[in-house]
Backbone as numpy.savetxt, mean C-alpha at the origin, in Angstrom:
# Nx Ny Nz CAx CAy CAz Cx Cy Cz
-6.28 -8.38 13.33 -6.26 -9.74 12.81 -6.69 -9.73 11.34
-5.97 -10.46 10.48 -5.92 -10.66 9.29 -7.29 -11.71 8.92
-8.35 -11.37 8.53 -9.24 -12.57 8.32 -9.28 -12.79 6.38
-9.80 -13.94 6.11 -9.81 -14.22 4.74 -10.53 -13.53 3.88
-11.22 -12.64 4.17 -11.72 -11.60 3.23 -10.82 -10.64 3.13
-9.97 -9.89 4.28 -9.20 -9.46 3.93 -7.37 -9.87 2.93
-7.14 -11.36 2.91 -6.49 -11.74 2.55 -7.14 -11.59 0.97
-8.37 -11.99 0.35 -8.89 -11.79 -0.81 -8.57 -10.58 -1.52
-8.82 -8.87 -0.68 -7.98 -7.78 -1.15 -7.09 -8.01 -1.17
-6.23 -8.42 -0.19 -4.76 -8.10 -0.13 -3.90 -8.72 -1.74
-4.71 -9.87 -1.98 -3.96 -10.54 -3.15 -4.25 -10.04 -4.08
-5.57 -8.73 -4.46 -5.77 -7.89 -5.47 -5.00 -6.89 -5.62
-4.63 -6.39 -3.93 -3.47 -5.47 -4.13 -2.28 -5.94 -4.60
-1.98 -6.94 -4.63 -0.46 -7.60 -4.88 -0.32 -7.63 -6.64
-1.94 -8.00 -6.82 -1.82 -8.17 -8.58 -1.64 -6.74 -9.04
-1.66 -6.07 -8.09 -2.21 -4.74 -8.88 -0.43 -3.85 -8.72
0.53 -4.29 -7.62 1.97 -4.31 -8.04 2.31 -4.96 -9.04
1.75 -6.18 -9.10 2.42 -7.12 -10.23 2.51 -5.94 -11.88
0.75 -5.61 -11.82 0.75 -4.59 -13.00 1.72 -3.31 -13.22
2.00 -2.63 -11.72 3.30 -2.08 -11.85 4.24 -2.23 -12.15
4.80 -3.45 -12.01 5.78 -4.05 -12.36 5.97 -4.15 -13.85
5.23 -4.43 -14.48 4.97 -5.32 -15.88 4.77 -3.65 -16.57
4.54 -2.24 -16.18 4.43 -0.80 -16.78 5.52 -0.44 -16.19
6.78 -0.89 -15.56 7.99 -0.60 -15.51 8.22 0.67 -14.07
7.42 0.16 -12.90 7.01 0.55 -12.01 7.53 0.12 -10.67
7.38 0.84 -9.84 7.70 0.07 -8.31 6.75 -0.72 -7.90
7.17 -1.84 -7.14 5.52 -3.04 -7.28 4.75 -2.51 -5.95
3.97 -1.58 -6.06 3.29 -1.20 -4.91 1.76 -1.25 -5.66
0.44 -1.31 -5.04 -1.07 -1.65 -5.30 -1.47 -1.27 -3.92
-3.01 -0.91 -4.14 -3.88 -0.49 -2.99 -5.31 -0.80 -3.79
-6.68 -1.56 -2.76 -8.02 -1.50 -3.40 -8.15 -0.58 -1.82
-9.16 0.32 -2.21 -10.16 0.82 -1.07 -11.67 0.34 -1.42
-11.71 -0.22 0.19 -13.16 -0.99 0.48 -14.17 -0.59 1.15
-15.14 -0.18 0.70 -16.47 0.36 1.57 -16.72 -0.55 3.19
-17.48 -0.18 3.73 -18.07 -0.71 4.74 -19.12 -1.75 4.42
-19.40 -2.07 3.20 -20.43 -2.66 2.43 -19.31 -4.06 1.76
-17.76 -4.37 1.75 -17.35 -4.63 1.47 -17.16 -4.74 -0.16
-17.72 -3.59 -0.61 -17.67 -3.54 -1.98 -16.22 -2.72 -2.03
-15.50 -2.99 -3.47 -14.06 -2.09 -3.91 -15.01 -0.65 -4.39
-14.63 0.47 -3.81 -14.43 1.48 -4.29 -13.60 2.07 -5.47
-12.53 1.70 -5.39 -11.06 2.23 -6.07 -10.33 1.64 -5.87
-9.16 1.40 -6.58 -7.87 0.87 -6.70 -7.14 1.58 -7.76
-5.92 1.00 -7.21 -4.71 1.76 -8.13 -3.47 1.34 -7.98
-2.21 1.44 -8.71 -1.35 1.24 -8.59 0.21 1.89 -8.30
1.10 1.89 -8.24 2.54 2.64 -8.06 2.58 3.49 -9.81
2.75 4.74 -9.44 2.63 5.52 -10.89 3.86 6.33 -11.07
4.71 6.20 -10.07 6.48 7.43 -10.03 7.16 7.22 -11.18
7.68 6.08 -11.58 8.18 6.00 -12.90 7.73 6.11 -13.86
6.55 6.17 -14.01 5.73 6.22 -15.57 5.51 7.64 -15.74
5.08 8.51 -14.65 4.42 9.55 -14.79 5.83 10.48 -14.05
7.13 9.98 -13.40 8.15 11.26 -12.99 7.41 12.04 -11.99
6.28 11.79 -10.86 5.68 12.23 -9.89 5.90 11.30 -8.29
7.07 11.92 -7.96 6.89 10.73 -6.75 5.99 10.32 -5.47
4.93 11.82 -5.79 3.75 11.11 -4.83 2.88 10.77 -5.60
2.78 9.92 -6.72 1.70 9.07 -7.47 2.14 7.75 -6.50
2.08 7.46 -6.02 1.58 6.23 -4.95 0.15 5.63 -4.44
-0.05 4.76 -5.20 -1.48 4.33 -5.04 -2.40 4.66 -3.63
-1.68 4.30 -2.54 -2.03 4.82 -1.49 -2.67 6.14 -1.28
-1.72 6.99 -1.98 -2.13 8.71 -2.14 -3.02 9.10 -2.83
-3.18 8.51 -3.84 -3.88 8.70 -4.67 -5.57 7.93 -3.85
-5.54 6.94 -3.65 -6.97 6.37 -2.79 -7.51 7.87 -1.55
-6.59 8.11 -1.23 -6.50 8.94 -0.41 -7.77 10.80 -0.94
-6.34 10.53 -2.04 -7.64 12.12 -3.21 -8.64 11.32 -3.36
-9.05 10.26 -4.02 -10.23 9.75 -4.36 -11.06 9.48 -3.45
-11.02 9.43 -2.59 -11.68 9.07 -1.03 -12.41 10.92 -0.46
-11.33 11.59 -0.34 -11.77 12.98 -0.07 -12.78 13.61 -0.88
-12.64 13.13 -2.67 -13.32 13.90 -3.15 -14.64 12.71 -3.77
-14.72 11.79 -3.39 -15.85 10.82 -3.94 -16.73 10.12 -2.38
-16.32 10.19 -1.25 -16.97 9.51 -0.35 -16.86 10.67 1.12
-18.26 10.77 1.84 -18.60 11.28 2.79 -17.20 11.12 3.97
-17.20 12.12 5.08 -16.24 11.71 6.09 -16.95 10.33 6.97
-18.24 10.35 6.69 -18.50 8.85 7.49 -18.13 7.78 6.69
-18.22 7.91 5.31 -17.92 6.72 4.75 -16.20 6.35 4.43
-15.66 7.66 4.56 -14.22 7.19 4.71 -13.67 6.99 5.57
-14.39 6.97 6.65 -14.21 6.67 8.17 -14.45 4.91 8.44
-15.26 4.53 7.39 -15.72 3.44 7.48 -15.07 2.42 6.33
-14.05 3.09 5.39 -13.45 2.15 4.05 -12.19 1.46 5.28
-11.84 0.49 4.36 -10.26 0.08 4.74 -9.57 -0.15 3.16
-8.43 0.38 3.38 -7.09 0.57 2.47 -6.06 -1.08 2.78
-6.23 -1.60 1.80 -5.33 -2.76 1.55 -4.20 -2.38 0.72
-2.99 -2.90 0.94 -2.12 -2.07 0.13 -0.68 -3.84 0.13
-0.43 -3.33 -0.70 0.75 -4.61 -0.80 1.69 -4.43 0.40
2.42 -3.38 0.47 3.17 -2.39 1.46 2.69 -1.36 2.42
3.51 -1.89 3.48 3.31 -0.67 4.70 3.07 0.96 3.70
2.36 2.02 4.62 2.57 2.99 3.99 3.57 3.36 4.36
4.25 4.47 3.64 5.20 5.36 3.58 4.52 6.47 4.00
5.70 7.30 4.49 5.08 8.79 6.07 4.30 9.31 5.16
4.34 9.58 3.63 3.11 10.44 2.61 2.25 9.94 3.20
1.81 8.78 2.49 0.85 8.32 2.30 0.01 7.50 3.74
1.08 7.56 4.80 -0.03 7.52 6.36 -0.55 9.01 6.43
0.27 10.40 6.22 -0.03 11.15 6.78 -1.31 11.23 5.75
-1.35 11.05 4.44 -2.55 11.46 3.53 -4.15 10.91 4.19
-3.62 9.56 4.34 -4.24 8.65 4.83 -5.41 9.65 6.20
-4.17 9.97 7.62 -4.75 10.45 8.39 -5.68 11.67 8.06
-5.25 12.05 7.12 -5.26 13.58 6.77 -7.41 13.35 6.46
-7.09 12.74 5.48 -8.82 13.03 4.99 -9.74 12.01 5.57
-9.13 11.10 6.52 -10.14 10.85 7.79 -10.22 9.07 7.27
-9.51 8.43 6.73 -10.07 7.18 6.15 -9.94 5.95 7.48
-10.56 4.62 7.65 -10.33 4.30 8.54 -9.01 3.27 8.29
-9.48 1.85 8.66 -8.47 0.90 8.67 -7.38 0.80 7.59
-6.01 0.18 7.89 -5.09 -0.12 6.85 -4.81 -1.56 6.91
-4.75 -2.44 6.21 -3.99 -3.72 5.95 -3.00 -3.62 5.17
-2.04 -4.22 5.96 -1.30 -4.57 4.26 -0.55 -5.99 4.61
0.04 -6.09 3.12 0.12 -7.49 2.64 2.36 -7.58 3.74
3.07 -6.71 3.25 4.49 -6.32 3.33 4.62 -5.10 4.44
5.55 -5.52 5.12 6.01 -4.12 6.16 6.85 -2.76 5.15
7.48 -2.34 5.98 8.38 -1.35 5.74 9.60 -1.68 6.38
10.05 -2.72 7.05 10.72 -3.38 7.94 11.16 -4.56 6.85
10.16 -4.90 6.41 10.67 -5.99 5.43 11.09 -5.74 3.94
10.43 -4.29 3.56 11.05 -3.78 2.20 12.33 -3.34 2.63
12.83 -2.81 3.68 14.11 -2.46 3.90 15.44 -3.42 4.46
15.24 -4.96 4.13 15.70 -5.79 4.35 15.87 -6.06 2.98
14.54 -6.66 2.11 14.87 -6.85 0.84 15.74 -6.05 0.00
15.56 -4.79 0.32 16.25 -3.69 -0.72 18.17 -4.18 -0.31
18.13 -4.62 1.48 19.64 -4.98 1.98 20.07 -5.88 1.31
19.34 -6.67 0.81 20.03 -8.20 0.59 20.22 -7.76 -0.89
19.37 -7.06 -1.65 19.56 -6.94 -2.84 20.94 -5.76 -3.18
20.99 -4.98 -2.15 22.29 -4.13 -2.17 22.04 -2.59 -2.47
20.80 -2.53 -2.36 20.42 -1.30 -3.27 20.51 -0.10 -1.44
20.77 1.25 -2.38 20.59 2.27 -1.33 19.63 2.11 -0.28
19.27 2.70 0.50 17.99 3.01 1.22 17.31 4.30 0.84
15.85 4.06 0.67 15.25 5.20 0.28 15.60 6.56 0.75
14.85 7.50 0.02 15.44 9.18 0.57 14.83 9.66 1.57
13.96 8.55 1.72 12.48 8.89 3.18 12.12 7.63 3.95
12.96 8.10 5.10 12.66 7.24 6.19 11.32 6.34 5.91
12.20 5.14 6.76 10.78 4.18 6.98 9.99 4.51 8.11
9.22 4.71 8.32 8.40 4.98 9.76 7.15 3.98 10.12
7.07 3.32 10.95 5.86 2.67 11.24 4.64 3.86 11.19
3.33 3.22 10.22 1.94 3.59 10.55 1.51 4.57 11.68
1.31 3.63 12.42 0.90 3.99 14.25 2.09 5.44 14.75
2.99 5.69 14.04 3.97 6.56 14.14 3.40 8.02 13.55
2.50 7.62 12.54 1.98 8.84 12.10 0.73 9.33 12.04
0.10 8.28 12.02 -1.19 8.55 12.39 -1.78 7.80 13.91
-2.45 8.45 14.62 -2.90 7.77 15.32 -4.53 7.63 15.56
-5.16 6.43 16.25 -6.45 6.07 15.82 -6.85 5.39 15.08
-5.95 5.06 13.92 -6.50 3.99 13.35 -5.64 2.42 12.93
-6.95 1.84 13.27 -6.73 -0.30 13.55 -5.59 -0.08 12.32
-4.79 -0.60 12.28 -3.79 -1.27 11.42 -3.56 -2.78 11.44
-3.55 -3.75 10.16 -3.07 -5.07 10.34 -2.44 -5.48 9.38
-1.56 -5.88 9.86 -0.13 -6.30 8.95 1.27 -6.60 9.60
2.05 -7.22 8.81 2.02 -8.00 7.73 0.98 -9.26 7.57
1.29 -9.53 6.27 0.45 -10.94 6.08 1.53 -12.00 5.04
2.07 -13.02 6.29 3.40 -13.85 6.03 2.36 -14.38 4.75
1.59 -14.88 4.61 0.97 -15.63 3.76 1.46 -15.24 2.26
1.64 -13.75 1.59 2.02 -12.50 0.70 2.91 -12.29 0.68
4.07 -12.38 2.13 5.32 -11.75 2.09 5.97 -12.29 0.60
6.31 -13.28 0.27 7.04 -13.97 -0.30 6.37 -13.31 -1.90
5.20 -13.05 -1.91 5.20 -12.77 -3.50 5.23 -11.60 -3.56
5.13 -10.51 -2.51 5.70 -9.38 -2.78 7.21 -9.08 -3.01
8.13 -9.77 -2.02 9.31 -9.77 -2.13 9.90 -10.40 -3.56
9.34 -11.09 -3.87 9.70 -11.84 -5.63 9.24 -10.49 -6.76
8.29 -9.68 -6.32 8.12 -8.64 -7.17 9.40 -7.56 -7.48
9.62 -7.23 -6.12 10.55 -6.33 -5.91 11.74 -6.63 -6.21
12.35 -8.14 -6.01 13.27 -8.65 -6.70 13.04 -8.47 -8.73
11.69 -8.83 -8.98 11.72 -8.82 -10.82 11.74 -7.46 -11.27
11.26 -6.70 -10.35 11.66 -5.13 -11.01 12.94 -4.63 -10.86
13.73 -5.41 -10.27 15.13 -5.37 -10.34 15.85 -5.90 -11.24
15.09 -6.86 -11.83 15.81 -7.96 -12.64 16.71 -8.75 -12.00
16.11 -9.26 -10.89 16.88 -9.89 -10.14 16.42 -11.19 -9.53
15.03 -11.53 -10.43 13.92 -12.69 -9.87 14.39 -13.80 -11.33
């Protein structure tokens, strides 16, 4: 269940696509949150700027998590992210032990938007979360976001 503190990240993650967007980026954002509900880290979509296609904010929370916070305490963060993860970035996710995921957009619903807009389908399957990792709470979507994520993904198209 989506509660309003978590809706509070989620709309930091969304600004934090928006900033992708606006550095000529894919609109993807992630904050990681302590158990203390303090932000740890955040970051944004980095493939086009930097020509690295696992710079994905997600992935990147992921290194920063392994090498800055205990396995109890990354056991205990949650990852808000604009977008479902992608199989990287669940498996990264599972990989160095972090707990919960929210996000704002599916992977179900980026692959609708990308339909209507006409564009290919990515080179890497969509896969549900729970598909790759298992054990950890997942919650998402959040209809409340859908709509301004999808307007992102449309303006980095030039199509908003």
């Amino acid at each position: 269940m989506i509660t309003m503190i978590d809706l509070e990240h989620l709309r930091r993650a969304v600004a934090l696509a928006a900033e992708a967007v606006e550095a000529g980026d894919e609109p993807f954002g992630s904050v990681l949150v302590g158990a203390d509900g303090r932000v740890l880290a955040e970051d944004r979509n980095r493939i086009h700027t930097t020509g690295d296609g696992t710079r994905h904010p997600e992935f990147t929370l992921a290194r920063w998590s392994a090498e800055n916070l205990s396995p109890e305490d990354r056991a205990k963060a949650t990852v808000y992210t604009s977008g479902e993860h992608c199989p990287m970035c669940a498996a990264a996710h599972g990989w160095v032990g972090l707990g919960r995921i929210v996000y704002a957009s599916s992977s179900e619903q980026l692959g609708q938007w990308l339909a209507e807009m006409e564009l290919p389908e990515a080179s890497v399957r969509r896969i549900a979360i729970e598909e790759i990792v298992t054990g950890i709470p997942v919650d998402g979507p959040a209809p409340e976001l859908a709509e301004a994520v999808r307007a992102l993904h449309y303006r980095r198209r030039g199509m908003a």
